[in-house]
MINUKE-325232 format. One record per residue (C-alpha): residue number from 0; x, y, z; residue in one letter. Coordinates in pm, 1 decimal. Example, Ala and Ser with C-alpha at 12.3 -4.5 7.8 and 13.67 -1.06 7.14 Angstrom:
2
<doti seq="0" u="1230.0" v="-450.0" w="780.0" type="A"/>
<doti seq="1" u="1367.0" v="-106.0" w="714.0" type="S"/>
This chain:
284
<doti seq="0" u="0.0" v="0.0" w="0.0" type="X"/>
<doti seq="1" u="121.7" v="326.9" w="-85.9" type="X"/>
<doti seq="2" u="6.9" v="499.3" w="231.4" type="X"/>
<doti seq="3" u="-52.8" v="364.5" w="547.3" type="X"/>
<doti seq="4" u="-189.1" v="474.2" w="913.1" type="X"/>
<doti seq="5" u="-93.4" v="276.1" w="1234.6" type="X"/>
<doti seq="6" u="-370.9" v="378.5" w="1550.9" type="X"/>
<doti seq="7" u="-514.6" v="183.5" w="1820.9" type="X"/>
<doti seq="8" u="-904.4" v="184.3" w="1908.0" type="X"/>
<doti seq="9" u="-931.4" v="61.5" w="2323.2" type="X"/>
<doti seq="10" u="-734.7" v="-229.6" w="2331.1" type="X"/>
<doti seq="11" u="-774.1" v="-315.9" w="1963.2" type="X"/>
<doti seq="12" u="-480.4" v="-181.3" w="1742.1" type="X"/>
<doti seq="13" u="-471.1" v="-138.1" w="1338.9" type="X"/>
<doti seq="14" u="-262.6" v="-108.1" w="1034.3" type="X"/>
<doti seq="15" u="-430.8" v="33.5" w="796.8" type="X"/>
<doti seq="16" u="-290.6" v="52.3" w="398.7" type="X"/>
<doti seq="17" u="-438.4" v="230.7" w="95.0" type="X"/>
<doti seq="18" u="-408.1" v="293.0" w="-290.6" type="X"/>
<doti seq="19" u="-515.9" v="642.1" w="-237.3" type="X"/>
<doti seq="20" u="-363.9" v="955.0" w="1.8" type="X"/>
<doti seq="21" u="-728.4" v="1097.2" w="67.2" type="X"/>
<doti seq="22" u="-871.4" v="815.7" w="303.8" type="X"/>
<doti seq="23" u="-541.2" v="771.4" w="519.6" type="X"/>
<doti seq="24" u="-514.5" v="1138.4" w="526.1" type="X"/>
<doti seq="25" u="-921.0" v="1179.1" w="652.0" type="X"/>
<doti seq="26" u="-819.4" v="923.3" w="906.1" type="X"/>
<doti seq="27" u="-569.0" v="1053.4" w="1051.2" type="X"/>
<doti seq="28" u="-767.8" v="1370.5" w="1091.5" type="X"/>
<doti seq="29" u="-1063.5" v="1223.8" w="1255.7" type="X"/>
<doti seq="30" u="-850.2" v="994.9" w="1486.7" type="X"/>
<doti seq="31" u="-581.1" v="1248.9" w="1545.5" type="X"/>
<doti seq="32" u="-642.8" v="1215.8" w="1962.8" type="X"/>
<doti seq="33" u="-559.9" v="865.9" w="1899.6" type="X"/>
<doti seq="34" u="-253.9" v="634.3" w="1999.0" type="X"/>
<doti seq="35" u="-63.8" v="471.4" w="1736.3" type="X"/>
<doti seq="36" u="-80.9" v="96.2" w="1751.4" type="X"/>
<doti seq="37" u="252.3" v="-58.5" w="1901.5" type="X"/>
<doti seq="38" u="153.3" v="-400.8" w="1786.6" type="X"/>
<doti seq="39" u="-131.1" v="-405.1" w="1515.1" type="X"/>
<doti seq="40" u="-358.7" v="-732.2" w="1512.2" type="X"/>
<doti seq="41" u="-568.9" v="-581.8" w="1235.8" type="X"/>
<doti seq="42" u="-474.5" v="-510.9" w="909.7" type="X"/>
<doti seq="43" u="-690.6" v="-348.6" w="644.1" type="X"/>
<doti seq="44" u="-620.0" v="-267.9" w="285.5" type="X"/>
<doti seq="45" u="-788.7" v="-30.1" w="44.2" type="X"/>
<doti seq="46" u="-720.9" v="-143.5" w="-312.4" type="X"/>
<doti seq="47" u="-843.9" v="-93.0" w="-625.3" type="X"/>
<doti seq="48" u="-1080.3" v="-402.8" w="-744.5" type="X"/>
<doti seq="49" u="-884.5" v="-393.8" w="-1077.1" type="X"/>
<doti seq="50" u="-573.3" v="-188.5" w="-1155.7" type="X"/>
<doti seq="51" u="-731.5" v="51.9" w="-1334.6" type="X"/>
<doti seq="52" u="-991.1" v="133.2" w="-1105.0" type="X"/>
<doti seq="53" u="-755.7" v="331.1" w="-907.4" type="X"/>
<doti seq="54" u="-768.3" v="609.4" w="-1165.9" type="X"/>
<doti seq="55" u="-1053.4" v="526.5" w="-1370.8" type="X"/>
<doti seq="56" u="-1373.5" v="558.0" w="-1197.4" type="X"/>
<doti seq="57" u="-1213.0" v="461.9" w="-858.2" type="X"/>
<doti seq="58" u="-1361.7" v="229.0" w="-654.3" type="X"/>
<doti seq="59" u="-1261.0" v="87.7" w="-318.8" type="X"/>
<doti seq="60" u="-1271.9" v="-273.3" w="-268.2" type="X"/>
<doti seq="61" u="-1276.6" v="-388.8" w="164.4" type="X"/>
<doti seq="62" u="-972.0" v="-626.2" w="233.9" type="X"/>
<doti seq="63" u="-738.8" v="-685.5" w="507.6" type="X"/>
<doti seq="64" u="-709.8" v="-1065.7" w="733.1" type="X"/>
<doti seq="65" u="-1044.6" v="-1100.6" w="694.2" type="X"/>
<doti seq="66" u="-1319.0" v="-1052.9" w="400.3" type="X"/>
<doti seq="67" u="-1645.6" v="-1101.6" w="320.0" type="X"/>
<doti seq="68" u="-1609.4" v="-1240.1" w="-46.1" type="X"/>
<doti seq="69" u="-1937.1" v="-1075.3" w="-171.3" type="X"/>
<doti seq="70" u="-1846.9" v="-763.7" w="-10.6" type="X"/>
<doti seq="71" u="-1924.3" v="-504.2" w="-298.7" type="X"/>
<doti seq="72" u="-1642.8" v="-195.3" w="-310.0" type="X"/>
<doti seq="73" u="-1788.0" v="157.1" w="-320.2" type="X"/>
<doti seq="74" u="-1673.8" v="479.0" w="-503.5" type="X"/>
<doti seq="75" u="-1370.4" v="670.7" w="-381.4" type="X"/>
<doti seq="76" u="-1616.1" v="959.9" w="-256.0" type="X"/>
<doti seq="77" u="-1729.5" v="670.3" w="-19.1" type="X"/>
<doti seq="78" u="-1372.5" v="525.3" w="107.3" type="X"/>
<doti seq="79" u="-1377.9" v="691.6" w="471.5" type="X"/>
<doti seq="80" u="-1691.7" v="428.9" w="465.2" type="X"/>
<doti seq="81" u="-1519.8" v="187.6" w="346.2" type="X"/>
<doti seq="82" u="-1221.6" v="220.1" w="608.5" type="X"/>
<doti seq="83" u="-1420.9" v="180.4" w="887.2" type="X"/>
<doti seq="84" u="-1626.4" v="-76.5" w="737.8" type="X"/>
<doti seq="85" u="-1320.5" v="-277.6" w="674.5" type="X"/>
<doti seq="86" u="-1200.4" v="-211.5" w="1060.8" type="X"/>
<doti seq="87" u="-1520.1" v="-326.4" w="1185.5" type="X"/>
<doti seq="88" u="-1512.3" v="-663.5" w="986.5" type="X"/>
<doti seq="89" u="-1191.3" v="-726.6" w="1103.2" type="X"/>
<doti seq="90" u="-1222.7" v="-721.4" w="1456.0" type="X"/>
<doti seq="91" u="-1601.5" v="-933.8" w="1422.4" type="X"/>
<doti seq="92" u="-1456.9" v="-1196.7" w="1247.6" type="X"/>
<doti seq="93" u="-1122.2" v="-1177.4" w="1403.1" type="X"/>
<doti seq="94" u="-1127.8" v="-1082.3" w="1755.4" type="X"/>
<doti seq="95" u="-1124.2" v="-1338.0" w="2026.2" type="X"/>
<doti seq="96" u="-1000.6" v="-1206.8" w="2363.0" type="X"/>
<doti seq="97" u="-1377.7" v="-1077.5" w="2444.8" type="X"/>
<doti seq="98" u="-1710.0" v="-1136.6" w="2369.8" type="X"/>
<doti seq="99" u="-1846.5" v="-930.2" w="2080.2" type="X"/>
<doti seq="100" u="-2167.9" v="-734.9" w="2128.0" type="X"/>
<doti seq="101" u="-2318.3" v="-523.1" w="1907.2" type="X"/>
<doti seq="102" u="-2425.8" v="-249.5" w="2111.6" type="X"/>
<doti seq="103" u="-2337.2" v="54.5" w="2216.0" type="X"/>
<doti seq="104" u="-2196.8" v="171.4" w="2571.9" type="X"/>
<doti seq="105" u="-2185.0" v="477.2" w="2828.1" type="X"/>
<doti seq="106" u="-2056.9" v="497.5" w="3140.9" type="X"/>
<doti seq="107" u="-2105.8" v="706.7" w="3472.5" type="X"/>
<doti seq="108" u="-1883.1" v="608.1" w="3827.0" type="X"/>
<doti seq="109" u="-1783.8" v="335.0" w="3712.7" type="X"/>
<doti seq="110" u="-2089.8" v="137.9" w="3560.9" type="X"/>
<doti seq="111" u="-2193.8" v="98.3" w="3206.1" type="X"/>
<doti seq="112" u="-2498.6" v="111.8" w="3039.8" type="X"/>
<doti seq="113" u="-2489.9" v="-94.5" w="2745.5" type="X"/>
<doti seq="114" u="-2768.4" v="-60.4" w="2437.6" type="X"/>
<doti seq="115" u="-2856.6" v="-325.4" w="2186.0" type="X"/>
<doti seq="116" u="-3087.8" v="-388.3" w="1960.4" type="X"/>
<doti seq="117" u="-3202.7" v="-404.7" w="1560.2" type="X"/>
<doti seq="118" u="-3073.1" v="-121.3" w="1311.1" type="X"/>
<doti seq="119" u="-3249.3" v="227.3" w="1339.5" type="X"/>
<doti seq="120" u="-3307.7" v="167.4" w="1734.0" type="X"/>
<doti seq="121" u="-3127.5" v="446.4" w="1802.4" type="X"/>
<doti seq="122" u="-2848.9" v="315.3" w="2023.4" type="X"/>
<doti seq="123" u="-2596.6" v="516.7" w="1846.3" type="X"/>
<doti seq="124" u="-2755.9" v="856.3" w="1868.2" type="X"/>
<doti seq="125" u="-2838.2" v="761.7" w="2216.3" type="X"/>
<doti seq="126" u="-2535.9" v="661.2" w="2364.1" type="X"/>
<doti seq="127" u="-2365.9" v="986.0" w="2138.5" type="X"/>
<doti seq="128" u="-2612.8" v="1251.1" w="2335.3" type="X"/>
<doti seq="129" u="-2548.0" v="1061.5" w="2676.9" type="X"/>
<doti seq="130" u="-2221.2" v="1113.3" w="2584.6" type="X"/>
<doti seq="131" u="-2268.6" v="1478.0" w="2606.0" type="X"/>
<doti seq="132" u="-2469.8" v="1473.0" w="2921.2" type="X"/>
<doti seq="133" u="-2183.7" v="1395.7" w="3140.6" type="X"/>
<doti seq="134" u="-2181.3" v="1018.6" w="3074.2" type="X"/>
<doti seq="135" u="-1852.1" v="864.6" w="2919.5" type="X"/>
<doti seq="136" u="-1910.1" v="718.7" w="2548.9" type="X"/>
<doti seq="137" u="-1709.1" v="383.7" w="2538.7" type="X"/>
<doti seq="138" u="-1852.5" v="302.0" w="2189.3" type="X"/>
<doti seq="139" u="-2181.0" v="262.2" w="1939.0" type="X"/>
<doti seq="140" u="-2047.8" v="-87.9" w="1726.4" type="X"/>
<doti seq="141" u="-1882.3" v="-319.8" w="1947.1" type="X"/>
<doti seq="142" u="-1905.2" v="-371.2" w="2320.3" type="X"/>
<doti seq="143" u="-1644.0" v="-561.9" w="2441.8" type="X"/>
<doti seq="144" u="-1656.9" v="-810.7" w="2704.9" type="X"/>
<doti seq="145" u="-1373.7" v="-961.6" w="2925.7" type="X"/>
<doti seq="146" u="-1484.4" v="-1304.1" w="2947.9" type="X"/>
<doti seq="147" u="-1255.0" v="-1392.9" w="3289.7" type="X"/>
<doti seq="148" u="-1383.3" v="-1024.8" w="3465.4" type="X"/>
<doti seq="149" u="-1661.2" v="-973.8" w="3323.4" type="X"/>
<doti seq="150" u="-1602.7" v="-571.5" w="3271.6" type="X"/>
<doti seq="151" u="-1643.9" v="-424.6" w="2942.8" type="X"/>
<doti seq="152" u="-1390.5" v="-264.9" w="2748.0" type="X"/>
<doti seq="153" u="-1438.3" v="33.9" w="2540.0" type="X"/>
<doti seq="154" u="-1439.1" v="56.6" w="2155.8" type="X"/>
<doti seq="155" u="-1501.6" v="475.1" w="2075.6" type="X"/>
<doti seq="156" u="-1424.5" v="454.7" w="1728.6" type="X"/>
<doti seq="157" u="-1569.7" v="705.6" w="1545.3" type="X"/>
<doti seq="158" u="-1910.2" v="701.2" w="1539.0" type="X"/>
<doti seq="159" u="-2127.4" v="650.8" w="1211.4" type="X"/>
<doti seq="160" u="-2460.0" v="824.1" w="1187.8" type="X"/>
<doti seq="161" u="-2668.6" v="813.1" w="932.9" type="X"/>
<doti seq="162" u="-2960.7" v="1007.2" w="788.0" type="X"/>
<doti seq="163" u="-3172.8" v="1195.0" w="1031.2" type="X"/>
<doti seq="164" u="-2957.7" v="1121.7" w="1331.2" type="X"/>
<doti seq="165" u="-2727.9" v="1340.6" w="1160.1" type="X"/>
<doti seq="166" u="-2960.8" v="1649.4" w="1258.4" type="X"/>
<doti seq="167" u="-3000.6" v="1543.7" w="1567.4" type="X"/>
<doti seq="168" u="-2680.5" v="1499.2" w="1738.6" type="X"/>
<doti seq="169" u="-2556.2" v="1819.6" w="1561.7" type="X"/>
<doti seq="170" u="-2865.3" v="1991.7" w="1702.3" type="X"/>
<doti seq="171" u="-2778.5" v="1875.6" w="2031.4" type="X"/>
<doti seq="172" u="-2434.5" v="1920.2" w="2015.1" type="X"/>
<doti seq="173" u="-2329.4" v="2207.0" w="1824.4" type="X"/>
<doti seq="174" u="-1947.8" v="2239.2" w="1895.1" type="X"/>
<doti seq="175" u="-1931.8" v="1857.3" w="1765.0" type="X"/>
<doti seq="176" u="-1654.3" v="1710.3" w="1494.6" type="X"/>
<doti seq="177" u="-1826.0" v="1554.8" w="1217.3" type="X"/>
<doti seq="178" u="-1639.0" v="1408.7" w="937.4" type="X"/>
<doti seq="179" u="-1740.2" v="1474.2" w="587.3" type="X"/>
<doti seq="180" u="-2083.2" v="1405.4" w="475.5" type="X"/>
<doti seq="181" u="-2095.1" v="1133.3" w="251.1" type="X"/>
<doti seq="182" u="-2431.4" v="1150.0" w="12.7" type="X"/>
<doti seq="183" u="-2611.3" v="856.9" w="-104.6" type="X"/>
<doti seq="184" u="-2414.0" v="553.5" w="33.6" type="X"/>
<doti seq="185" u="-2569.0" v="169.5" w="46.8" type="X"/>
<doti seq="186" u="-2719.5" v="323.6" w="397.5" type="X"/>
<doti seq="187" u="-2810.5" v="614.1" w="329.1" type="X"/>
<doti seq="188" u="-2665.0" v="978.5" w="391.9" type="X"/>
<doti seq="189" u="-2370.2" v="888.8" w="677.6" type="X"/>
<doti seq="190" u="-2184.0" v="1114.0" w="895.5" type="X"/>
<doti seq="191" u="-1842.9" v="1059.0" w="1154.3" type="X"/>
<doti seq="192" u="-1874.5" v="1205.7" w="1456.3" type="X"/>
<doti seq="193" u="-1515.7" v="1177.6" w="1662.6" type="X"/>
<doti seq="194" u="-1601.4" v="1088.3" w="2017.9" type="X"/>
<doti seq="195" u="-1508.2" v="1402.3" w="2259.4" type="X"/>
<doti seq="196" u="-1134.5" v="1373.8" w="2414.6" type="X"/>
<doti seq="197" u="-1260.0" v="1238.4" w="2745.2" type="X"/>
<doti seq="198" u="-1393.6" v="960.8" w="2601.1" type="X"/>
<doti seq="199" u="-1030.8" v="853.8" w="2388.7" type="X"/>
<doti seq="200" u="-863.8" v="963.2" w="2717.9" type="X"/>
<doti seq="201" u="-1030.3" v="685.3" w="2921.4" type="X"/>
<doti seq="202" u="-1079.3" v="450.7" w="2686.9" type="X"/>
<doti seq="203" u="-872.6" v="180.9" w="2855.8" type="X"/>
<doti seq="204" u="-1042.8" v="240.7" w="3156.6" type="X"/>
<doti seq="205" u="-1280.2" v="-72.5" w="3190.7" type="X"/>
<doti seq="206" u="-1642.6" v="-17.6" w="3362.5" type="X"/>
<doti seq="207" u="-1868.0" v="-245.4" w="3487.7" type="X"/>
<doti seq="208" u="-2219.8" v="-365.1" w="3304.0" type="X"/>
<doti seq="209" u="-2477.1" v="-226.8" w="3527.9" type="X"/>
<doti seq="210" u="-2768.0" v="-252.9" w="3285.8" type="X"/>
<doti seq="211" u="-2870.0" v="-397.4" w="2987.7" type="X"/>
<doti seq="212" u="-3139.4" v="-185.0" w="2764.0" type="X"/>
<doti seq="213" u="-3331.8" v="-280.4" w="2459.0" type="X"/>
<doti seq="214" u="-3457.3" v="53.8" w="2311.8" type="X"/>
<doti seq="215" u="-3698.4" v="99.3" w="2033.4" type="X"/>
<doti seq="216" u="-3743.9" v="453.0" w="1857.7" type="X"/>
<doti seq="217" u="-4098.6" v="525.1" w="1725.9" type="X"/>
<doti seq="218" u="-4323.7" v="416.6" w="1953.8" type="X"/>
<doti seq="219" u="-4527.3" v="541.0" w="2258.6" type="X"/>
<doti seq="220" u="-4292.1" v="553.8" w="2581.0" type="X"/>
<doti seq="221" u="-4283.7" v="265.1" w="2772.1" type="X"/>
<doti seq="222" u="-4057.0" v="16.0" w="3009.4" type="X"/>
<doti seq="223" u="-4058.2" v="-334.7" w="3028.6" type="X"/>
<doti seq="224" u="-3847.7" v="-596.1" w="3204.1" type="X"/>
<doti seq="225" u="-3669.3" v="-855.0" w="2937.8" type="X"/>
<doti seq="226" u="-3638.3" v="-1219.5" w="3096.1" type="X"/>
<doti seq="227" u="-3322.0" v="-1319.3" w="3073.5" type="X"/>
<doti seq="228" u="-3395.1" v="-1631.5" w="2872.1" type="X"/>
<doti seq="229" u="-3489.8" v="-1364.9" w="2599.6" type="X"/>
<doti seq="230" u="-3184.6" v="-1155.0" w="2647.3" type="X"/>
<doti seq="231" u="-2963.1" v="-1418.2" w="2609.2" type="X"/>
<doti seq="232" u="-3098.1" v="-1520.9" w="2269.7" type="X"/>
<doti seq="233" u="-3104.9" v="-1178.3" w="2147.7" type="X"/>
<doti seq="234" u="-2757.5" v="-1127.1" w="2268.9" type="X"/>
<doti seq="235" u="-2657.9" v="-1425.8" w="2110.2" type="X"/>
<doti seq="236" u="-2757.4" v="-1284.9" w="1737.0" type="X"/>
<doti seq="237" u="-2589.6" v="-960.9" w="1830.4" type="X"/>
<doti seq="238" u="-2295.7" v="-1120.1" w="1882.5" type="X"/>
<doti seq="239" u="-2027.6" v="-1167.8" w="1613.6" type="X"/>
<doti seq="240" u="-1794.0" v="-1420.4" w="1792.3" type="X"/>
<doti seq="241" u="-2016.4" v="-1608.2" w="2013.6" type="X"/>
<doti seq="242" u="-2042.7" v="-1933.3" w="1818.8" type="X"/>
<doti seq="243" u="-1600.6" v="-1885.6" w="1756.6" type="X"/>
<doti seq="244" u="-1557.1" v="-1864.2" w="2096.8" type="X"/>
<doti seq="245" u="-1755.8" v="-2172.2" w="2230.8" type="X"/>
<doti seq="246" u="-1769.2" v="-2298.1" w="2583.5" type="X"/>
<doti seq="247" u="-1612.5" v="-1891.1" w="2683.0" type="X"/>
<doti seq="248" u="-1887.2" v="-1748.3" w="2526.5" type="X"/>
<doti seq="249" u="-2167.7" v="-1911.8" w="2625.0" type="X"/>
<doti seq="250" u="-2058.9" v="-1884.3" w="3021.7" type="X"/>
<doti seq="251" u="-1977.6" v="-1507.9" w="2986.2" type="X"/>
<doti seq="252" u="-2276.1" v="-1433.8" w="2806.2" type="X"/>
<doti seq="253" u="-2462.4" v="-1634.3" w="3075.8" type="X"/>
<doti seq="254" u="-2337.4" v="-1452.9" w="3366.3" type="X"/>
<doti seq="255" u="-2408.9" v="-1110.7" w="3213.5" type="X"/>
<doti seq="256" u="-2772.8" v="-1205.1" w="3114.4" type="X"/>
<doti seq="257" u="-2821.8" v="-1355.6" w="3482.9" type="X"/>
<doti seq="258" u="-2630.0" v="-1025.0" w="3671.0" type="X"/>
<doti seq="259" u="-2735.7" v="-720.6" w="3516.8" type="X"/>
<doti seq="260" u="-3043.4" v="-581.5" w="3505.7" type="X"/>
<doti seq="261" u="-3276.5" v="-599.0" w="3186.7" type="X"/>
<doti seq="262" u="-3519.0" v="-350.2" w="3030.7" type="X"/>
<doti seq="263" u="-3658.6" v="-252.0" w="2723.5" type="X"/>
<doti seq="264" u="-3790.1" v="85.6" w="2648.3" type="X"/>
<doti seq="265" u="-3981.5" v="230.7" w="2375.8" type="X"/>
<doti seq="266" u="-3932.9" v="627.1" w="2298.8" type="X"/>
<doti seq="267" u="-4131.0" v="870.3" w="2045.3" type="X"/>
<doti seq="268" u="-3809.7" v="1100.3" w="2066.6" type="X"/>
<doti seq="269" u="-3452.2" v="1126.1" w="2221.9" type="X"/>
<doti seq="270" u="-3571.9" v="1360.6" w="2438.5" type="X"/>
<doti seq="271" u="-3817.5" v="1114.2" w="2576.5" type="X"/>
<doti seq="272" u="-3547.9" v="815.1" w="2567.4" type="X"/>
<doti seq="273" u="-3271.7" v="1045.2" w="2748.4" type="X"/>
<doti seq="274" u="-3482.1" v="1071.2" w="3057.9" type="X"/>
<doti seq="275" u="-3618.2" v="727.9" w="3056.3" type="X"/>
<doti seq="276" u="-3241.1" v="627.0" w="3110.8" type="X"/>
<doti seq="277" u="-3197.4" v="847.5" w="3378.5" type="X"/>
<doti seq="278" u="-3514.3" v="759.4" w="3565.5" type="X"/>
<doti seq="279" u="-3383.6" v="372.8" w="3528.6" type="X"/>
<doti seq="280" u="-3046.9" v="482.9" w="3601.0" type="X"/>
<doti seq="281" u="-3161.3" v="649.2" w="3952.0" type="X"/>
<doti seq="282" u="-3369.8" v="349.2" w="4060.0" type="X"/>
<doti seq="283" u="-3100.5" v="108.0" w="4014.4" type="X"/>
């Protein structure tokens, strides 16, 4: 690869190589507050599909240790996407030292919230505002769980949102740092946000799960309890690594599910969600 970019994201550290100066140099803007990665177990490459495409029409195919064979590349316009695509497969299909969640996390004193559930919940947006509300933002793709502790490690890699969340967060946050808006990808209109410096300061400061929420946007406000029969099977299809890791997995996601508190919650607006999880937080 012609240029390259070494950083680490919580305990997770990548090498990542390109065709093209314009993603490594986006990069290393966005994750600027970042460490560089002493010993990189994930490498990612942004090549060309054919020679050619790296001048004509250019188009940026996902590779690294792992990839998806049916993966298809997108535009050049599109390759900050494509980085951070390509980081994210590599640490679901390669990562084994925790358990893999897809969720996101905040913390407060110590304890972490983490929120899961199916695309367009709004667990990123969520965990981004809580973020700004005196929480600590540990990460909105990939919880990571110590299977021996039991703590969660945080993954705040830049965070990716998309479409109206956009408005949102900036509304909320006006002195964010947002990444360049990329226009019409495969989701939508998408948006990097770079997590706040407190957030990359700490992030190898583990917290401890102190409840589990299931939110829904775009419905009537309400709280329910979530057996943790349920939980655990939802968990288990949020997880990328579960299955890989085997006997591990399956007693670390047991004792979460049976320790921390569940709850679901259904919001109309963030507005309404934000103080649901600080009415839950206070009675816990």
């Amino acid at each position: 690869m012609r240029h390259s970019l070494s950083l680490r994201v919580g305990p997770i550290g990548f090498r990542i190589g390109s065709a093209w100066a314009t993603p490594i140099a986006q990069l290393a803007c966005l994750y600027a507050g970042y460490p560089a990665a002493d010993l990189p177990e994930a490498t990612v490459r942004l090549s060309p599909p054919r020679p050619w495409r790296r001048v004509l029409r250019p188009t940026v195919a996902l590779g690294g240790d792992h990839m998806l064979p049916d993966a298809a590349p997108l535009p050049l316009a599109h390759a900050l996407l494509a980085a951070e695509m390509a980081m994210n497969l590599q640490v679901a299909l390669g990562h084994r030292r925790h358990l893999l969640l897809h969720a996101s996390a905040v913390e407060r004193d110590g304890r972490a919230i983490v929120m899961t559930g199916e695309s367009g919940a709004g667990k990123s947006t969520l965990a981004t505002l809580l973020g700004a509300r005196g929480w600590r933002f540990m990460g909105d793709e990939f919880v990571l769980l110590d299977p021996v502790t039991g703590s969660l490690r945080a993954f705040p890699r830049l965070v990716s949102l998309k479409n109206g969340a956009i408005r949102e967060v900036a509304s909320h946050i006006p002195d964010a740092r947002f990444g360049p808006l990329l226009r019409g990808t495969p989701k939508g209109d998408i948006r990097h946000l770079v997590p706040d410096a407190a957030a990359v300061a700490a992030m190898d400061v583990p917290a401890v799960p102190a409840l589990l929420l299931f939110p829904r946007y775009g419905a009537a406000p309400g709280v329910r309890g979530v057996g943790a029969g349920e939980a655990f099977v939802r968990l288990t299809q949020a997880s990328t690594n579960y299955v890989a890791l085997g006997e591990v997995g399956f007693d670390a996601l047991t004792r979460f599910v049976r320790e921390v508190p569940r709850v679901a919650i259904d919001y109309p607006d963030t507005g309404a969600a934000l103080a649901q999880v600080e009415d839950l937080w206070r009675a816990l």
